[in-house]
C-alpha positions in Angstrom: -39.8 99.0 386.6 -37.4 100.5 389.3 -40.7 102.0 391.1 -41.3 103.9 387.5 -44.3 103.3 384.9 -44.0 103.3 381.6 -45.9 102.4 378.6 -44.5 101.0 375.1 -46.3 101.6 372.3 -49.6 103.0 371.8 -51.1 101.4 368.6 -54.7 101.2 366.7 -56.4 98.3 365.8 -56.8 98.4 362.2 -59.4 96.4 361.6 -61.9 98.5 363.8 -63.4 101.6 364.0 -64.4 103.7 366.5 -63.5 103.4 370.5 -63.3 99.3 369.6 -60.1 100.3 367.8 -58.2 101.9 371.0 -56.3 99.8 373.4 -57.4 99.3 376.6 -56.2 101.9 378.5 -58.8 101.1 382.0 -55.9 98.6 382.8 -53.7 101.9 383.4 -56.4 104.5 384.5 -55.4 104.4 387.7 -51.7 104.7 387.1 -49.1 107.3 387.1 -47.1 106.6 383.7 -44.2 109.1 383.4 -42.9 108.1 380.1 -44.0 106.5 376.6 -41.7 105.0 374.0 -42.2 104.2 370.7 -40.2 101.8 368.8 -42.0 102.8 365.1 -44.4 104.6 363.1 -46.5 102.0 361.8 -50.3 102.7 362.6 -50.3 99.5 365.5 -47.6 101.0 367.2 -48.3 104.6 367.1 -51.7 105.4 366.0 -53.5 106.4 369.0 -50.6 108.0 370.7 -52.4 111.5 370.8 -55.0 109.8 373.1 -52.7 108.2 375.4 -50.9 111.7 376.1 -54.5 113.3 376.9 -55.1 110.7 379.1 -51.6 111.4 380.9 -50.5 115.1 380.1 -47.5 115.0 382.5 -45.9 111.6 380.6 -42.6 112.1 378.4 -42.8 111.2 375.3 -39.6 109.5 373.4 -39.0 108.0 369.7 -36.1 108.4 367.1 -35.9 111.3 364.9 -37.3 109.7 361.7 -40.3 107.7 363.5 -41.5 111.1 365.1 -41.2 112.8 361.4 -43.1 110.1 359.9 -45.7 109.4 362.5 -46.6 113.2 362.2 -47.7 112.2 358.6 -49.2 109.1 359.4 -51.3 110.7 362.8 -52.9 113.4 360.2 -53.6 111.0 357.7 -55.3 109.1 360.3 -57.6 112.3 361.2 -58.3 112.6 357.8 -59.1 108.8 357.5 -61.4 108.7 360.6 -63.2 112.2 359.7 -64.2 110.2 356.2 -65.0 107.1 358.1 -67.3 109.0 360.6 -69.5 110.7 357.3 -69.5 106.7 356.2 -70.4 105.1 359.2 -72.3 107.4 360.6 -74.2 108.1 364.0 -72.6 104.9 365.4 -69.1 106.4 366.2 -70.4 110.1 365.8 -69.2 110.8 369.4 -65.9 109.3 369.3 -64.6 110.0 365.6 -62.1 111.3 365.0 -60.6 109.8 367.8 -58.3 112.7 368.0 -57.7 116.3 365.8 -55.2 117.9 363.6 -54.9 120.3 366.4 -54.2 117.9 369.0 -52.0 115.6 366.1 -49.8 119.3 366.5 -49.9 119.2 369.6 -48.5 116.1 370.2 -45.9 116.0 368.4 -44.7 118.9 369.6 -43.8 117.5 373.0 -42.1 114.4 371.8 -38.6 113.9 372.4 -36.0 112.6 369.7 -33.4 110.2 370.7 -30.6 108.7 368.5 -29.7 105.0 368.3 -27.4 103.7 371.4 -27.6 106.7 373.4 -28.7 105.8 377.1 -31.3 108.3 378.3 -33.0 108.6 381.7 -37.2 108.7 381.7 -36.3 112.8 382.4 -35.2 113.0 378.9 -31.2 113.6 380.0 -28.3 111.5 379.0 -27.8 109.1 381.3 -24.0 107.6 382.8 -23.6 104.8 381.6 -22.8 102.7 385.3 -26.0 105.0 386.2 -27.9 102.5 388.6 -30.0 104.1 390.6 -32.9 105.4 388.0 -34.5 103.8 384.8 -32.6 104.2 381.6 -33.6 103.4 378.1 -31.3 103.1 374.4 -32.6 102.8 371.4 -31.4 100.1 369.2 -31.9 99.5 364.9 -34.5 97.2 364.3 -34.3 96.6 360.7 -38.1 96.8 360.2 -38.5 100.5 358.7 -36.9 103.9 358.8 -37.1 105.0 362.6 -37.8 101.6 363.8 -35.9 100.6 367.3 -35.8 98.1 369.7 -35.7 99.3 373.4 -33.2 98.2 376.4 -34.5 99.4 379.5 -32.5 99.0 382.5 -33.4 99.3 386.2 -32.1 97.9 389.9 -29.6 95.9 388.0 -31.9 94.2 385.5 -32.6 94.8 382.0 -35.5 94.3 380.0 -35.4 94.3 376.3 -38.9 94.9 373.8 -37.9 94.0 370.6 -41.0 96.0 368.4 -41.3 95.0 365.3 -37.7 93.4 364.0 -36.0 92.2 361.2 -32.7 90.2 361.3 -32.2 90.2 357.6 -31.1 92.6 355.4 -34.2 94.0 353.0 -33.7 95.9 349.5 -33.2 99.2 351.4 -33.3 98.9 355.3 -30.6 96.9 356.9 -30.8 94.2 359.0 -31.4 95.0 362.9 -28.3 95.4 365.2 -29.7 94.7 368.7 -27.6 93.8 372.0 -26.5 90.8 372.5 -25.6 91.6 376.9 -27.3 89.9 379.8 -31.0 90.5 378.9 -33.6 89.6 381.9 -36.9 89.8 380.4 -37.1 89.6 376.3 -40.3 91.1 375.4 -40.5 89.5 371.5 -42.6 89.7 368.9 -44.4 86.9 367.1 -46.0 87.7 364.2 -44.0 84.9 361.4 -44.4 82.5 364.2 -46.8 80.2 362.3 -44.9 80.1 358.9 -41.6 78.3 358.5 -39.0 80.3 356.5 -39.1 78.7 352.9 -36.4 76.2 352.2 -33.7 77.4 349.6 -35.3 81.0 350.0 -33.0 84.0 349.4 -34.2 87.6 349.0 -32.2 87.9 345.3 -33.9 84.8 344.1 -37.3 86.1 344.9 -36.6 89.4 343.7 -36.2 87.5 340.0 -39.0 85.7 340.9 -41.5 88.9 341.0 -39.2 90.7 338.0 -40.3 87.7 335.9 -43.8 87.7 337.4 -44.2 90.9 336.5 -42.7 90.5 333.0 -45.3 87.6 332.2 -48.2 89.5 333.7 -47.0 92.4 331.1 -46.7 89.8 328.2 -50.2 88.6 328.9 -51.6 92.6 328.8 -52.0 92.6 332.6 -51.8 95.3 334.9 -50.5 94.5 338.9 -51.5 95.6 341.7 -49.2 94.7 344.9 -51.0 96.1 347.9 -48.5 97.2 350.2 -48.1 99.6 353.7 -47.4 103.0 352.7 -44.4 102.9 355.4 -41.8 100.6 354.3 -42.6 98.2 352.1 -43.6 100.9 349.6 -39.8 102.1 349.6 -38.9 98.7 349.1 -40.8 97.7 346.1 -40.0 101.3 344.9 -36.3 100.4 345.2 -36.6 96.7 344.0 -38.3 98.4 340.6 -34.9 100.7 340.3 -33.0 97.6 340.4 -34.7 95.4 338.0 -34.8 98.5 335.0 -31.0 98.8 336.5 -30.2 95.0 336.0 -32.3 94.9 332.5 -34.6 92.6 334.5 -37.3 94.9 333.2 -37.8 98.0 330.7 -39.4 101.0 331.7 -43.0 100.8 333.2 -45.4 103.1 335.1 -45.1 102.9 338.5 -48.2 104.4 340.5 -48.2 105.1 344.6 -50.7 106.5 346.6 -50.3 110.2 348.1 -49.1 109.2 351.8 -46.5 106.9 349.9 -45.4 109.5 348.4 -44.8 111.6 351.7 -43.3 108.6 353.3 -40.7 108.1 350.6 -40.0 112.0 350.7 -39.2 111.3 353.8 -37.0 108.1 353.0 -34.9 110.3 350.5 -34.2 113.0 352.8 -32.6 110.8 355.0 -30.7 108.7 352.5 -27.8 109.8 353.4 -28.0 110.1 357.1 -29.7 106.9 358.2 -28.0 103.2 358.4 -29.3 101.7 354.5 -29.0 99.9 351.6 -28.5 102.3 348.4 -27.9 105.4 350.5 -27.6 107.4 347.2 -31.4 106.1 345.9 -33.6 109.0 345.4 -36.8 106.9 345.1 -39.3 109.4 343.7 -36.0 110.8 341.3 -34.8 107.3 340.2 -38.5 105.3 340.1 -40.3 108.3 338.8 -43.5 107.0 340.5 -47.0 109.1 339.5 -49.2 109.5 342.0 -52.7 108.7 342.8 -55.0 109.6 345.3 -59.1 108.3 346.0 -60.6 110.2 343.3 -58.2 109.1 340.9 -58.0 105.2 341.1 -61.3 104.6 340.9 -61.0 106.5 337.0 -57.5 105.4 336.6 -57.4 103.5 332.9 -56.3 99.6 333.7 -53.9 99.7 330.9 -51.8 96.7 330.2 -47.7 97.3 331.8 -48.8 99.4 334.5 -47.8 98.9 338.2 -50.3 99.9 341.0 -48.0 100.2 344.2 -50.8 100.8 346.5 -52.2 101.3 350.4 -53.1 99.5 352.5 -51.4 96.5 352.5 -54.2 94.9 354.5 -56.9 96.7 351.9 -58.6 97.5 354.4 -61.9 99.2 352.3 -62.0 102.2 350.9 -58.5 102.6 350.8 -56.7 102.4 347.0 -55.8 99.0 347.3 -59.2 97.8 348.2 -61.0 100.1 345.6 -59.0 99.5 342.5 -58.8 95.5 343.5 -62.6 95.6 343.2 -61.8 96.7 339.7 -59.5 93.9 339.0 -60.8 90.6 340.8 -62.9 89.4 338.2 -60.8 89.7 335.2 -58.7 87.0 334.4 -56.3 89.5 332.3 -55.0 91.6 335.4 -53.1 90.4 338.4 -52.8 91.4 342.1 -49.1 90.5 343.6 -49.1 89.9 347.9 -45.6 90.4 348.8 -45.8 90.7 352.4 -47.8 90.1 355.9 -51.5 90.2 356.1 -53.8 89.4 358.4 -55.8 86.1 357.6 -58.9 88.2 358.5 -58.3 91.0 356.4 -60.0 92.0 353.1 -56.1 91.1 351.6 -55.9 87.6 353.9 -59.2 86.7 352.1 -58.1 87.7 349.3 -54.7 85.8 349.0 -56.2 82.7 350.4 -58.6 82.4 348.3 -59.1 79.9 345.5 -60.3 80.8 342.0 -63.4 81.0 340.8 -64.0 81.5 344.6 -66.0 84.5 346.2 -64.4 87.0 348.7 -66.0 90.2 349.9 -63.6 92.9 350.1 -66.0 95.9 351.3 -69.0 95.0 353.9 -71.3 97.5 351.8 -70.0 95.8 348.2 -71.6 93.0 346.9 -69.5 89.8 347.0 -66.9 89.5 344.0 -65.9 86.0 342.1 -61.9 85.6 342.2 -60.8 85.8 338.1 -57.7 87.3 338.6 -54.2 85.8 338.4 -53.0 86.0 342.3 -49.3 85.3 343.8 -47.7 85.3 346.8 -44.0 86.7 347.4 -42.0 87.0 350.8 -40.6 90.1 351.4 -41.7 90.1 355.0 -40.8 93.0 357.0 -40.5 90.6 359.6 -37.9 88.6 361.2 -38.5 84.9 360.5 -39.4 82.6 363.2 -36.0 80.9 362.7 -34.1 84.4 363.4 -36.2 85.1 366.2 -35.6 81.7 368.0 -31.7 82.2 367.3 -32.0 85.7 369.0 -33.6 84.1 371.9 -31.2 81.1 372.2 -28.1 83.6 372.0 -29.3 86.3 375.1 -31.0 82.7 377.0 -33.7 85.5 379.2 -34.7 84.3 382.5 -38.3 85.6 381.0 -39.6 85.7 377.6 -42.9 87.6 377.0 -44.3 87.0 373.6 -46.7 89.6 371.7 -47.7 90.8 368.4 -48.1 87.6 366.7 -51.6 85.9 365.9 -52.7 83.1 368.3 -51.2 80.3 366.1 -47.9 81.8 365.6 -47.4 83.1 369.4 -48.0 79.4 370.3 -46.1 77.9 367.9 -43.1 80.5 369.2 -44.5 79.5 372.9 -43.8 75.5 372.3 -40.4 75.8 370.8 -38.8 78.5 373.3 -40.1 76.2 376.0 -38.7 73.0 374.3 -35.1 74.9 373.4 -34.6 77.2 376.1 -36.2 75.3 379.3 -34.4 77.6 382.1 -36.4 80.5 380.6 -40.4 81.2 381.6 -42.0 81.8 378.4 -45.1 83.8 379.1 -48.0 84.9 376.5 -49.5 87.7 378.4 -53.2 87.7 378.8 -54.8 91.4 377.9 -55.7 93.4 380.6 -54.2 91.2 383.3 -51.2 92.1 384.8 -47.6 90.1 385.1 -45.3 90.4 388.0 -41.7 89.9 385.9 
């Protein structure tokens, strides 16, 4: 853009391991990419940043304050994750795991640059004029998703290109709802990923917090401990700060709360910066005012299933061996306990599987488990950390793009996104980027 290369975004696949799980950087290997922003800390938007910035020493590096403090944690979790996986595995990804070291993770983060929320920058890190014309400029603006997370307005040549990352138009327990430009936007880089699920009709965030208070109440009455998988950024704080509410309200009495120990350093992080970052509750002390105890891989797999216990626990998309994976295997055939989905996961994930299937049906949660027989009590909440297709569209309809470039969304949800833009907005080129082949915008 402007004669400048950029890059937004440098995730891992978290479904695989190994090299398969990088993105695929020979489409740039040739390039000269002076600059890398990243909209948010969650492991498919940041998680193999280290690797990018080897492969480009020279590049700048940009994010907000609180996504460059959290994706420290996350990045040496990830080493500690993939040094596990590579004893597991094996000789198979003994050459490429980990992927990258605690050293470089230091590094790294050493050379990124903070940026606040609408502050124009140039790609040389300096504030930039704001009639500037004559470089490439970028602002950060609230996304809504999860602590740190920003959309990103680029402008260059007289145009302006806008990459949503990962959004959210509604306002959630704790985070607030996005506040993103509403100017002249040329290209509208969006994501997808509620595309293929309507927003539920008469749905309202209070009404389906009393909906999981009582869930959880019956589960308790029937001597039933829960388990609500959840990603330890963001939706852990929020269940966290939905529990203070309902023992607040007298939705619910007192009850053990248990998190996993990167939860825990996440909502350290969410507490320190309660009182400086745009929120609900800005005077919640989660780990104060939930009194969560903590659990880590030895742990869960002892822990006592007591009835009245709540297992707030990573990763949302149990992927195995993580705590929600290992203590579900505990849980799926008893009809007594429960396991609670109250957010996104992918239909081919062990927690997909899980949530779609039927009971007395057989799902496999870990490739080197035997298959398990569904016995549990499983239910579904929304508490997406996602903007709804419907807000998404509206967002669209109000800037009317002369481009739209869809991403992050599985196939059925980016075409369902593809078919209504085109029908609603038929002056704009909706394009679904193909990977690894390059777009002239």
């Amino acid at each position: 853009m402007g004669r400048h290369r950029l890059v937004l975004d440098c995730g891992m696949h978290p479904k695989d391991t190994g090299e398969d799980a990088l993105p695929n950087f020979k489409a740039i290997a040739d390039q000269e990419i002076e600059a890398i922003l990243i909209s948010h800390a969650h492991q498919d938007h940041i998680g193999t940043l280290p690797v990018l910035m080897r492969r480009f020493p020279t590049a700048r590096i940009f994010m907000t304050e609180a996504t460059a403090k959290i994706g420290s944690v996350l990045l040496h979790n990830s080493v500690n994750v993939m040094t596990r996986q590579r004893e597991e595995i094996g000789r198979a990804v003994a050459g490429s795991y980990p992927l990258f070291t605690h050293r470089e993770t230091d590094r790294a983060s050493g050379r990124w640059r903070w940026c606040p929320l609408r502050q124009r920058f140039s790609i040389a890190g300096e504030r930039a004029p704001q009639q500037e014309k004559d470089t490439l400029t970028f602002e950060f603006f609230d996304a809504g998703h999860v602590l740190g997370s920003s959309g990103i307005l680029l402008r260059a040549e007289g145009k302006t290109v806008f990459y949503t990352g990962d959004v959210n138009f509604d306002d959630q327990t704790i985070m607030g709802a996005a506040t993103f430009p509403e100017e002249k936007i040329d290209v509208l880089i969006m994501e997808c990923t509620r595309g293929d699920h309507p927003k539920p009709a008469g749905w309202t965030r209070a009404s389906e917090e009393r909906r999981l208070a009582e869930a959880i109440g019956a589960a308790f009455e029937r001597r039933s401990c829960v388990l609500i998988p959840v990603f330890a950024l963001g939706k852990t704080q929020e269940i966290l700060a939905m529990f203070y509410k309902f023992r607040r309200e007298r939705l619910l009495t007192e009850f053990p709360i248990y998190i996993g120990g990167l939860s825990s350093k996440m909502t350290d992080i969410y507490d320190r910066r309660a009182h400086t970052t745009r929120r609900q509750l800005p005077r919640l002390q989660l780990m104060r005012e939930a009194t969560p105890f903590i659990l880590n891989e030895e742990t869960v797999r002892d822990a006592p299933l007591r009835p009245g216990r709540v297992y707030v626990l990573s990763s949302g998309m149990m992927i195995p061996k993580t705590l929600s994976n290992v203590l579900a295997q505990r849980l799926i055939e008893n009809p007594q306990h429960s396991i609670f989905f109250v957010g996104y996961a992918n239909p081919e994930s062990p927690a997909g599987l899980l949530r779609d299937a039927r009971s007395n049906g057989e799902v496999t949660l870990d490739p080197d488990k035997p298959v398990q027989r569904v016995r549990c009590n499983i239910e579904q909440f929304q508490f997406s950390a996602h903007a709804t297709r419907e807000a998404l569209i509206d967002y669209a309809k109000r800037l009317v793009p002369g481009k739209i470039v869809l991403v992050h969304g599985d196939p059925p949800a980016v075409e369902w996104m593809r078919l209504t833009l085109s029908a609603d907005l038929p002056r704009s080129e909706v394009l679904v980027p193909t990977p690894g082949v390059e777009l002239e915008l």
